[in-house]
N, C-alpha and C positions, 0 to 999 in steps of 0.2 A: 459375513465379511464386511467390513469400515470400509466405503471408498472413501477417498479422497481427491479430491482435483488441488495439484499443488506444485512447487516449483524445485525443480532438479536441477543443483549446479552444475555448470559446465564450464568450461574455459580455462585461463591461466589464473595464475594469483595477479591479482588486483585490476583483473580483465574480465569483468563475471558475465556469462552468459545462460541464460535457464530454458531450458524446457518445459514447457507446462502438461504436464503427466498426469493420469490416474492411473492412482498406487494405491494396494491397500494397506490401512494407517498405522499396520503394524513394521512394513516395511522401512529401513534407513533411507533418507531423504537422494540420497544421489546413487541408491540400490537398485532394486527390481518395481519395473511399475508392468502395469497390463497395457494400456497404449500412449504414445504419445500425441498429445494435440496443438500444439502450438510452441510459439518460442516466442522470447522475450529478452531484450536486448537494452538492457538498462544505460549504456553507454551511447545511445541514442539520442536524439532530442527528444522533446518530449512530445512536439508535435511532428513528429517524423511518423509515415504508416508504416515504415516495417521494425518499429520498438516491438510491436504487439501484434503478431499473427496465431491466428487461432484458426481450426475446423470449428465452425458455429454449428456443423449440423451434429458435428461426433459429439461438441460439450452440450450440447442439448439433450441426445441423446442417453450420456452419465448422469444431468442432472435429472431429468427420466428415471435413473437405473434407482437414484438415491444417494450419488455419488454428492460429499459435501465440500462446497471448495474453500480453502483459506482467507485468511482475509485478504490478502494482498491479490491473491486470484478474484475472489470475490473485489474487489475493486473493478479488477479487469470487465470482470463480467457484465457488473455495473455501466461503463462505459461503451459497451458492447449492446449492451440493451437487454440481456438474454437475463437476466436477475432485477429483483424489484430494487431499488433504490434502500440501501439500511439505515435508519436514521442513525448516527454517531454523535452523539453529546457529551462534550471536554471543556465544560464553561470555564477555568481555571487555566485553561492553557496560552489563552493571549494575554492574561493578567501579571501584572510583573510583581516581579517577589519584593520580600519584605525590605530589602536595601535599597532597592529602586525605587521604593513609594516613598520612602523616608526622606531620599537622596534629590526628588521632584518634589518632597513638603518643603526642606533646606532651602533648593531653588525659588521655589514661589513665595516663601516667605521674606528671603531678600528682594526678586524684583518689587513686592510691594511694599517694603520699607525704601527700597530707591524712588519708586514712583511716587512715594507720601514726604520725601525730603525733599522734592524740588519746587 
């Protein structure tokens, strides 16, 4: 059996509230899981402590079992201390697309044609 450590919706529409569960991975995500360990309160701030409560001794114990958790859990984890730090590299993501660099060559080539006509 695939565990999982992962996030169960809960709440109204456009009020989302999750549970952080392990389920096995074959199960529907707001289905059947075997325990619940935490919750997770995205409407939170972001440095508020009750966004993210967790049993640290129960997810230690899953991640023991085999249990694999998502990334978004795995962040949690992360932050938590109980997971090694994963290295993520997205070198193209702070970079601005093709209209934007054109749009800042346009710019730059006028300030230094105003700058070389005074």
């Amino acid at each position: 059996m695939a565990l999982k450590l992962r996030l169960a919706r809960g709440g109204s529409k456009k009020r989302p509230f999750y549970r952080i569960v392990v389920a096995d991975s074959r199960m529907p995500r707001d289905g059947r899981f075997i325990e619940k360990l935490g919750i997770y309160n995205p409407l939170l701030a972001k440095d508020n402590e009750d966004r993210v409560r967790m049993d640290l001794d129960r997810v230690k114990h899953w991640v023991g079992e085999g249990a694999q958790p998502t990334d978004r859990v795995a962040r949690m984890l992360e932050a938590a201390g109980i997971v090694a730090k994963k290295e993520r590299a997205n070198p193209n993501k702070g970079e601005p697309g093709k209209k934007a660099k054109e749009r800042a060559a346009a710019k730059a080539a006028k300030a230094a044609e105003d700058a070389s006509a005074e």
